[in-house]
matplotlib code that plots the C-alpha trace (Angstrom):
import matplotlib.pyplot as plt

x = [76.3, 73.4, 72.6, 74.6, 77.7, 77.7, 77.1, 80.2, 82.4, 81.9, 82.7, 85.7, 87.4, 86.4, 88.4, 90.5, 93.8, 95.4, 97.2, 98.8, 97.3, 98.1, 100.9, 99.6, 102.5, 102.1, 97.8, 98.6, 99.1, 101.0, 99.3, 101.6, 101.3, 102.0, 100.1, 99.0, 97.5, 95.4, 94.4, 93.1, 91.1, 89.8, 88.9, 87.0, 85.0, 84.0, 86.2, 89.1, 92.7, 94.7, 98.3, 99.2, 102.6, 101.3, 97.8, 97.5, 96.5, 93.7, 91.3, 91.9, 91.1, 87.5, 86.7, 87.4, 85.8, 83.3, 82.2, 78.8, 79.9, 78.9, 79.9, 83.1, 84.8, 87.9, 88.9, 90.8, 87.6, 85.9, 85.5, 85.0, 82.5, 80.3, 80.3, 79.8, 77.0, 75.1, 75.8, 73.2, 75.5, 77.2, 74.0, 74.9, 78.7, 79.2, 82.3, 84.5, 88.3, 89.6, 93.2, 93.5, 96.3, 96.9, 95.5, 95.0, 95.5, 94.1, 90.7, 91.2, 90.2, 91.5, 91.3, 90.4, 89.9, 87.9, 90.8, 92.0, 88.4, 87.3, 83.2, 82.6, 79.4, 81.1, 82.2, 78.7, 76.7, 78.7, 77.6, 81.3, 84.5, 88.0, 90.5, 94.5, 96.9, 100.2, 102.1, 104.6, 100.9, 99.8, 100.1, 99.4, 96.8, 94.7, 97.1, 99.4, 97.2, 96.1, 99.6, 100.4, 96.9, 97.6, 95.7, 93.0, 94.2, 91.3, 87.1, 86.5, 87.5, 87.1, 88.1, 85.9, 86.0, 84.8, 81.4, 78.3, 76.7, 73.8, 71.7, 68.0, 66.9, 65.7, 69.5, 69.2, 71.9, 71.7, 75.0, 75.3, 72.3, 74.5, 77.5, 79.1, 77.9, 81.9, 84.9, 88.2, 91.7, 94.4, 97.6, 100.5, 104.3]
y = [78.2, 79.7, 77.8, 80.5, 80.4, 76.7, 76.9, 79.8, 77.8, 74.5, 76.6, 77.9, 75.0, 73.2, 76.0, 74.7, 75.1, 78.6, 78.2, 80.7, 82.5, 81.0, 82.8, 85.3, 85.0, 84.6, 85.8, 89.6, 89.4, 90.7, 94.0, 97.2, 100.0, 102.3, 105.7, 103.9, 101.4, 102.9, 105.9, 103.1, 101.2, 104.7, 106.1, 102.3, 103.4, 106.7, 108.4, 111.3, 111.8, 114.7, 115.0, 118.4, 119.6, 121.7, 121.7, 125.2, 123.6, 122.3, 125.1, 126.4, 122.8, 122.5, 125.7, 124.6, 120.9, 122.3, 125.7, 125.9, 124.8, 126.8, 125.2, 123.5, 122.3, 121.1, 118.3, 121.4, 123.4, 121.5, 121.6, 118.3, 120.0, 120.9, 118.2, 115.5, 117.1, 118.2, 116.5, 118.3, 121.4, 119.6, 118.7, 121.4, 120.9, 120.9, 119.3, 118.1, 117.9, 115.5, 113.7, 109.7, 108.0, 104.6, 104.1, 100.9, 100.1, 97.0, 98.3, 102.0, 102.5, 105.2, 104.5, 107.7, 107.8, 110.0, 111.3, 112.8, 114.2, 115.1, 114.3, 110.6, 111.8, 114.0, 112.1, 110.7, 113.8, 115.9, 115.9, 115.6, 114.2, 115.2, 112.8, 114.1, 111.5, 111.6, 109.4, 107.5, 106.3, 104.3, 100.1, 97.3, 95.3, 95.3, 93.3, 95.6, 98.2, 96.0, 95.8, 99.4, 100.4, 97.4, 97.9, 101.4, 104.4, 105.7, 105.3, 105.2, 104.4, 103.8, 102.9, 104.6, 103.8, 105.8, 107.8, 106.3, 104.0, 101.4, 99.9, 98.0, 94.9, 96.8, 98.0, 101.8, 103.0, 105.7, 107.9, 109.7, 107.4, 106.6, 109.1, 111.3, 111.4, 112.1, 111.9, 113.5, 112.2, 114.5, 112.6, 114.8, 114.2]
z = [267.7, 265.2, 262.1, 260.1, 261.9, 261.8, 258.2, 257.7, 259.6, 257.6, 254.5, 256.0, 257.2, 253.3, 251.5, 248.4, 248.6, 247.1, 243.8, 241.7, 238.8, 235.5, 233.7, 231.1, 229.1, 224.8, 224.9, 224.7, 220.4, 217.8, 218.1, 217.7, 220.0, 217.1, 216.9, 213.2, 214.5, 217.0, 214.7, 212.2, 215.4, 216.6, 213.2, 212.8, 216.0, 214.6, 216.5, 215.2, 215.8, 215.7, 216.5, 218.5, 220.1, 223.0, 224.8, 223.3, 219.8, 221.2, 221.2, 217.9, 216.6, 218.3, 216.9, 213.6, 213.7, 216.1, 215.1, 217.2, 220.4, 223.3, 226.1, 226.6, 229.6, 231.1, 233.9, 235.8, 235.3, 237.6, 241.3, 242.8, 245.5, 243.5, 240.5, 242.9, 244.3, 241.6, 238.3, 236.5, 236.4, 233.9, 231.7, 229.2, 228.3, 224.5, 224.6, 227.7, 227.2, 229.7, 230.4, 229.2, 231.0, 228.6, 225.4, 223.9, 219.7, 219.8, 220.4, 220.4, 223.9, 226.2, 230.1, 232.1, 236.0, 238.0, 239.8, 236.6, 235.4, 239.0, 238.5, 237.3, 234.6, 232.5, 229.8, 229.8, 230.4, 227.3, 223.9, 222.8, 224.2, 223.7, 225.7, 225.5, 225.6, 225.5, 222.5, 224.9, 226.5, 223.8, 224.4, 222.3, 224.3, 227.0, 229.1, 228.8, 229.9, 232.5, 233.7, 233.0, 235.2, 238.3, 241.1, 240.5, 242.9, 242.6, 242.6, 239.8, 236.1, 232.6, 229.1, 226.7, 222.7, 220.4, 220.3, 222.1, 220.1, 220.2, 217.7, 217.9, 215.8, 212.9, 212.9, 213.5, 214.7, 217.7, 218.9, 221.7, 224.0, 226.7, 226.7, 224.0, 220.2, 219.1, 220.4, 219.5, 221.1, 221.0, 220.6, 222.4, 221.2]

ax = plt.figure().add_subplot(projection="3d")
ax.plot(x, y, z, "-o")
ax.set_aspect("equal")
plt.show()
């Protein structure tokens, strides 16, 4: 027996004994999962809300709020083939409209998976972000997102908050440096 496997085996057999997870129960708040409260965390963030009925109002909205936007983009406009393979198609999108599947008041994030958006950069690589969530979506707390999401089905996901932003010591303040400068969440319902 090598010196490794001697040393792997020792560890095994000096395992600590399993023990269940501690109970969760009473940390997730007193946070509502109200449409109010997560507009007025969002709108904290930089980020807007609008309430729509259909997808259909969509368009007309950007074009409004938006009015030089050249580019724009949906999840279902993209062919995983190809976005995979070359993200740099994607370099130019004004503004990506993508599905959320849970949003979250407490800190207005919206998680979004890569089997719903198809090509991991794009809500990175856009210069604006439009997420649609539907109302009946919307939690309180991370836990409950967290128990909503379980175990990820897919690659790859992500809650995103608000428009990029960072700041440097002498506190200027930089959006859009490491994904979108704005983002929009259409609330469905």
């Amino acid at each position: 027996m090598s010196s490794r496997e001697k040393i792997l085996a020792a560890i095994k057999q000096h395992q600590p004994e399993a023990s269940a997870l501690p109970s969760l129960t009473g940390l997730s708040g007193n946070m509502p999962g109200t449409l109010e409260a997560y507009r007025k965390v969002l709108e904290g963030l930089g980020g807007v809300l609008f309430e729509i009925k259909a997808e259909s109002e969509i368009p007309a909205i950007l074009a409004q709020q938006y009015p030089g936007l050249q580019r724009v983009i949906t999840a279902s406009d993209i062919q995983r083939a190809w976005a995979n393979e070359d993200p740099h198609l994607l370099e130019d999108v004004d503004m990506a409209i993508v599905p959320g599947q849970w949003g979250v008041a407490e800190n207005g994030a919206i998680w979004v998976t890569e089997e719903d958006i198809h090509a991991r950069v794009l809500p990175f690589i856009c210069q604006h972000l439009a997420i649609v969530l539907p109302r009946e979506r919307l939690l309180p707390t991370m836990h409950e997102a967290y128990e909503q999401i379980g175990a990820p089905q897919s690659g790859f996901g992500v809650f995103i908050a608000g428009p990029s932003k960072t700041a440097d010591i002498e506190q200027s303040l930089v959006l859009g440096a490491h994904g979108a400068k704005s983002l929009v969440v259409f609330i469905i319902g």
